[in-house]
TORKOL-4160 file (C-alpha; in steps of 0.2 Angstrom, whole numbers, padded with zeros to 4 digits, m for minus):
93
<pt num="1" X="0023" Y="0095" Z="0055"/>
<pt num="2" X="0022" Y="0076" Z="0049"/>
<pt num="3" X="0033" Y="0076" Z="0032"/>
<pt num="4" X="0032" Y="0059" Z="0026"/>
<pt num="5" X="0041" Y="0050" Z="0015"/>
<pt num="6" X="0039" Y="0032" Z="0009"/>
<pt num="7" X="0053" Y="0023" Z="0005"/>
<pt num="8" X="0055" Y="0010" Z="m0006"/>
<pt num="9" X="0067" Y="m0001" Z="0003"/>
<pt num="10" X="0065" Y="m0007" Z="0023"/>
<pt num="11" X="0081" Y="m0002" Z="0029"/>
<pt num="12" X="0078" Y="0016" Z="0024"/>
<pt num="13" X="0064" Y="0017" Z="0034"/>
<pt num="14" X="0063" Y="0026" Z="0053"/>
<pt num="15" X="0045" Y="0018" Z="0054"/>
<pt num="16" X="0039" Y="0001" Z="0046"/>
<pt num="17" X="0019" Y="0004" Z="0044"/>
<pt num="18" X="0006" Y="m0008" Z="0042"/>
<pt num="19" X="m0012" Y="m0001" Z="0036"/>
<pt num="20" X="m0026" Y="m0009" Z="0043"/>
<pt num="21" X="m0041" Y="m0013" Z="0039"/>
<pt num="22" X="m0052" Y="m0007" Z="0054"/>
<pt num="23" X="m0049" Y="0008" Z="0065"/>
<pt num="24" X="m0051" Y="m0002" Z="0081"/>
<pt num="25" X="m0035" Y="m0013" Z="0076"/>
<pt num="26" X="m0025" Y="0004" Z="0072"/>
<pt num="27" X="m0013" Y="0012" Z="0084"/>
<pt num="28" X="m0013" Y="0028" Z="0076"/>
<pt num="29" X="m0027" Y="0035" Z="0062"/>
<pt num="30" X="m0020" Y="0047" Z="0049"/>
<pt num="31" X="m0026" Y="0060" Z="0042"/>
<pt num="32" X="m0019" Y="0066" Z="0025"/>
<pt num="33" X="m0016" Y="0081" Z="0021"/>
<pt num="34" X="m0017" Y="0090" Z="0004"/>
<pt num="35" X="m0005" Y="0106" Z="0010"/>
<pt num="36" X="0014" Y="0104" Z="0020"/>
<pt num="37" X="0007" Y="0120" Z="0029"/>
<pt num="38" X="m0007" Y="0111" Z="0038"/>
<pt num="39" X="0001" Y="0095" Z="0041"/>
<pt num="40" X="0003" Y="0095" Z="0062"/>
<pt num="41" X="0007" Y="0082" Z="0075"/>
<pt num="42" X="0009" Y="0064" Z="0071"/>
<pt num="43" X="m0008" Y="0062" Z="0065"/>
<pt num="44" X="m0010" Y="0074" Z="0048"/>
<pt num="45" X="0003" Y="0069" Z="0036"/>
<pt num="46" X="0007" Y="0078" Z="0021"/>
<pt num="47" X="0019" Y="0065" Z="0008"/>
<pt num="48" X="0035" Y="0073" Z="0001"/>
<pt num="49" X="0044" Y="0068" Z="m0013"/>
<pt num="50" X="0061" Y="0067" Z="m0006"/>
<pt num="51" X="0070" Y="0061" Z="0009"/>
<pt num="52" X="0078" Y="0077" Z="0014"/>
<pt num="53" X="0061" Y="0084" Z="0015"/>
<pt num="54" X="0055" Y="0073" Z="0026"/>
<pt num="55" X="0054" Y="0073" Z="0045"/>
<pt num="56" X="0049" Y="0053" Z="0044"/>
<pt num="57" X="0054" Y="0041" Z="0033"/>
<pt num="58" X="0042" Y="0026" Z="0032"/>
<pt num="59" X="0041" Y="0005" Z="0024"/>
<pt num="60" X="0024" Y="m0002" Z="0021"/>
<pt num="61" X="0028" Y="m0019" Z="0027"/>
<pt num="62" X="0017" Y="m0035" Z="0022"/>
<pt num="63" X="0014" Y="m0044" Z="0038"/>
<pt num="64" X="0005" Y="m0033" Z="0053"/>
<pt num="65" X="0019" Y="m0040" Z="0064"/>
<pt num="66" X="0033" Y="m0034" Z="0056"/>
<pt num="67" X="0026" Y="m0015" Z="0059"/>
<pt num="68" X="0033" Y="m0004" Z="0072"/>
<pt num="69" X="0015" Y="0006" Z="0068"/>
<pt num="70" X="m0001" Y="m0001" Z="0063"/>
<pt num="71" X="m0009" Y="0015" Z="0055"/>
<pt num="72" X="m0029" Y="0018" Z="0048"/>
<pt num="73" X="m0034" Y="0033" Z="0038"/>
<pt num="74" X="m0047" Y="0042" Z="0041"/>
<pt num="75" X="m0060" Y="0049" Z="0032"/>
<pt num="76" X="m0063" Y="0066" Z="0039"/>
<pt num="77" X="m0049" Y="0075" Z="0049"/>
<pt num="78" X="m0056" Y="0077" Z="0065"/>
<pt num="79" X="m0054" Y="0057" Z="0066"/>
<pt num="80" X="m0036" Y="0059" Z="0066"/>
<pt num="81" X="m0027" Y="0053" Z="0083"/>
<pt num="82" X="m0018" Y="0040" Z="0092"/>
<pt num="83" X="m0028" Y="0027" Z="0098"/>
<pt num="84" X="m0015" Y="0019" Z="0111"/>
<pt num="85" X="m0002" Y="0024" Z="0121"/>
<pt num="86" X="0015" Y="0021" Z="0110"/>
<pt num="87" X="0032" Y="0023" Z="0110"/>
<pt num="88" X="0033" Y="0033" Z="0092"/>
<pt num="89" X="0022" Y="0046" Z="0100"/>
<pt num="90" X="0027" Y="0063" Z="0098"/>
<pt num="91" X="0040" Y="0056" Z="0085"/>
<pt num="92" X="0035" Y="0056" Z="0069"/>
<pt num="93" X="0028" Y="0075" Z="0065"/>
């Protein structure tokens, strides 16, 4: 499962994220889930409210090169997936 947690400061963070604005420029497009039970993978994330409960914690940074992952979210589910070879694959669900 992808439990996510945003952090509110950098050096909390496993992943710094960067959202862009075009699927094309993503690495990996995300898929939000509205249940923890049917978050799966590294692509359906479900948000948690607290660290402990998550299996990544991310930083939205500013600047696209800052980011560890540039992520895009989808608007239907079956768009979810990794767009490039990377080296957080298989890490963050």
């Amino acid at each position: 499962m992808a439990k996510i947690f945003i952090c509110k400061a950098e050096n909390k963070a496993d992943i710094k994220v960067f959202e862009v604005k075009y699927d094309s420029h993503a690495d990996l497009i995300v898929w939000i889930e509205d249940y923890e039970s049917h978050a799966k993978g590294d692509e359906k994330w479900f948000f948690v409210d607290s660290e402990n409960q998550a299996d990544s914690k991310i930083f939205y940074v500013k600047n696209e090169n800052q980011a560890d992952l540039k992520i895009f979210f989808a608007k239907y589910d079956s768009h979810a997936k990794w767009k490039k070879q990377h080296k957080l694959r298989g890490r963050i669900g």
